[in-house]
C-alpha positions as CSV (number, residue, x, y, z in Angstrom):
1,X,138.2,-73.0,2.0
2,X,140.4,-70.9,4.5
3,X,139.5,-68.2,7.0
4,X,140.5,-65.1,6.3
5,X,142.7,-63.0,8.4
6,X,142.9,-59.1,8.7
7,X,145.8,-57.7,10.5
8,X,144.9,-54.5,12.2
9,X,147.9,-52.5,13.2
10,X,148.3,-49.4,15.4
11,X,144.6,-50.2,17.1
12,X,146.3,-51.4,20.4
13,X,148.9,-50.6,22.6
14,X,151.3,-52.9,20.7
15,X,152.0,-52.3,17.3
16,X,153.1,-56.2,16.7
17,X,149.9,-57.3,17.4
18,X,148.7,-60.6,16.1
19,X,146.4,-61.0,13.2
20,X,142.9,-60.9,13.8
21,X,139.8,-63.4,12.0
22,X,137.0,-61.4,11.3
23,X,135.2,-63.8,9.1
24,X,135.1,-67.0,7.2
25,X,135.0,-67.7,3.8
26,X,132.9,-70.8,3.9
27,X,129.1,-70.7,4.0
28,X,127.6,-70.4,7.2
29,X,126.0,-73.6,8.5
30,X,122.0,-73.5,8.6
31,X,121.0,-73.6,12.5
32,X,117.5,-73.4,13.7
33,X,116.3,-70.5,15.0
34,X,114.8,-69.9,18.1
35,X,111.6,-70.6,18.9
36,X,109.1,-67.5,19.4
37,X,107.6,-67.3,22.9
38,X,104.1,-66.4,22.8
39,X,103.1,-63.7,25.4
40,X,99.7,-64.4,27.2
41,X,97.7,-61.2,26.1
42,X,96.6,-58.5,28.3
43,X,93.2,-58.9,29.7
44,X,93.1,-54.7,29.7
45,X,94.3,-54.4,26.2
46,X,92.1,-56.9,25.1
47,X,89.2,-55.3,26.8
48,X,90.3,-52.0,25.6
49,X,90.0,-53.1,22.0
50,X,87.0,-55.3,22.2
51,X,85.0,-53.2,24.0
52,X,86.1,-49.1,23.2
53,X,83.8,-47.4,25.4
54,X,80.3,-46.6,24.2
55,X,79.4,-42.7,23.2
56,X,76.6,-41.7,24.5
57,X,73.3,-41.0,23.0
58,X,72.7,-38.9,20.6
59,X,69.7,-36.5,22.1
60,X,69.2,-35.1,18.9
61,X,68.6,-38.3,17.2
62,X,65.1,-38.1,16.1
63,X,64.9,-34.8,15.2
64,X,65.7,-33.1,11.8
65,X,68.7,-31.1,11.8
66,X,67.9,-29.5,8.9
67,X,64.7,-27.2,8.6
68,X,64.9,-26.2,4.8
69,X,66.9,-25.5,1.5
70,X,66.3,-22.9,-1.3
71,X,67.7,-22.4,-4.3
72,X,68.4,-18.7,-5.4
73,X,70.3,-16.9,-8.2
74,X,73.3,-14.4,-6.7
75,X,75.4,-12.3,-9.0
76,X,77.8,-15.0,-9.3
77,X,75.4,-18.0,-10.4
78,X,73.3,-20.6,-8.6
79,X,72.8,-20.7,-4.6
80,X,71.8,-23.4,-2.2
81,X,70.5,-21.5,0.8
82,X,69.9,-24.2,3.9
83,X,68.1,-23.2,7.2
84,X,69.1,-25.8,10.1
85,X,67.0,-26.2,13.1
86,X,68.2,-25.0,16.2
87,X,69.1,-29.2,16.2
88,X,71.0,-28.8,13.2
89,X,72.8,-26.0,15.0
90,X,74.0,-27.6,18.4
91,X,74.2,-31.3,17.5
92,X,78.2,-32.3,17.5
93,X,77.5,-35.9,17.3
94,X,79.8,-38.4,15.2
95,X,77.5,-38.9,12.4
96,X,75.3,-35.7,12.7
97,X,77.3,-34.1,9.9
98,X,76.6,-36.3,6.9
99,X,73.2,-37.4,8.4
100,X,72.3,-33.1,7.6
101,X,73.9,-33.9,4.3
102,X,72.0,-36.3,3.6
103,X,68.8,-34.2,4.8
104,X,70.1,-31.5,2.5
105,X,70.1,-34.0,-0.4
106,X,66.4,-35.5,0.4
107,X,65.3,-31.8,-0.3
108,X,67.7,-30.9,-3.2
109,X,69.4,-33.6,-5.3
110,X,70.5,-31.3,-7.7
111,X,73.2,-30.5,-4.6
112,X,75.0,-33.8,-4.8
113,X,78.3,-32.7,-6.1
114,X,81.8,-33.1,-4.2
115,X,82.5,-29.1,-4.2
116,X,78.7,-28.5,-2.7
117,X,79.9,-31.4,-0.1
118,X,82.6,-29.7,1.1
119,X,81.3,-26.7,1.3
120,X,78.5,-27.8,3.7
121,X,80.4,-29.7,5.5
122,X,83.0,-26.7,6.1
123,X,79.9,-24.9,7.2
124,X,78.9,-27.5,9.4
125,X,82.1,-27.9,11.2
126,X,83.2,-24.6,11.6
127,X,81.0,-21.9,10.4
128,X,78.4,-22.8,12.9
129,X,81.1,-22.2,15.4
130,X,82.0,-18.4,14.1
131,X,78.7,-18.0,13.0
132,X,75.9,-19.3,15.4
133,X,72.9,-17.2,14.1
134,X,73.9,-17.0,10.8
135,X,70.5,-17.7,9.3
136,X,71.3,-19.5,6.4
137,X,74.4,-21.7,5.0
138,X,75.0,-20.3,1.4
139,X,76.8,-23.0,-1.0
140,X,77.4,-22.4,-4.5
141,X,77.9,-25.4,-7.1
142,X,79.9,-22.9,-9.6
143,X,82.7,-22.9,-7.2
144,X,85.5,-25.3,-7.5
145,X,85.4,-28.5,-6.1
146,X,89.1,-28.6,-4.3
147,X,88.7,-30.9,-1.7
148,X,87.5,-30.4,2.0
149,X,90.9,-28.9,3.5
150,X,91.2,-26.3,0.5
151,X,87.7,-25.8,1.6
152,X,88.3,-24.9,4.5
153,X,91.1,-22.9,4.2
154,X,89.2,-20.8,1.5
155,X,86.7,-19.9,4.8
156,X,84.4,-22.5,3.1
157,X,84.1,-20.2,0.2
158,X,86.8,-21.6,-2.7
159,X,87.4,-19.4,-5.7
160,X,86.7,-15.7,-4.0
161,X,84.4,-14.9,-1.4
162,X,80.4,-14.8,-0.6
163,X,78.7,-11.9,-2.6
């Protein structure tokens, strides 16, 4: 087959210009492509990835962060009330929330339900924070399960405030 030719006119200075090839109509020819270089890696980045530096230890590891829970009747329904220790109340560690949780559940297995998750966990991240000596964390399994940022947003109290 031929090459085909497209004349492009008033693009120059000359207005007679010559016809330009901007393609071919035959199929291309199969050429091998380059080869890939490999890079020698970064001994940092490596070591950076490997080895992500350590957190320290947890000092309140071996101590309960979780003193008690009781189960109550408010005006609205069922209540979990649960006391931390003064642990409970300063540990920040990684893993500190959902090793409470799980203290909260050794006590009360009845509590095991996604809406009563988030709800503690809402208290553990951030009412603790507003609320330092607030004796007790109060979380009700009649309110709706809506998924930890709802949570959150509701103050840790979805479907109308603490009564």
């Amino acid at each position: 087959m031929g090459a085909a030719a497209v004349s492009l006119s008033g693009c120059g200075a000359s207005q007679e210009s010559a016809p330009v090839v901007i393609g071919s109509l035959e199929p291309a020819a199969y050429t091998e492509p380059p080869p890939v270089l490999a890079l020698p890696a970064s001994p940092t980045v490596a070591a950076d990835i490997a080895d992500p530096t350590p957190l320290p230890p947890n000092p309140y590891a071996d101590l309960p962060l979780i003193d008690g829970t009781e189960w109550t009747d408010a005006v609205d329904g069922r209540r979990l009330l649960i006391y931390p220790t003064a642990a409970g109340r300063a540990d920040t560690y990684p893993t500190a929330g959902d090793r409470a949780w799980q203290e909260v559940l050794d006590r009360s297995p009845d509590a095991d339900t996604p809406g009563m998750r988030d709800q503690f966990h809402c208290h553990w991240e951030w009412a603790r924070l507003v609320a330092p000596d607030k004796p007790s964390w109060n979380l009700e399994p009649w309110r709706p399960a809506v998924g930890y940022d709802e949570t959150v947003n509701a103050l840790c109290n979805p479907g109308g405030p603490e009564r």
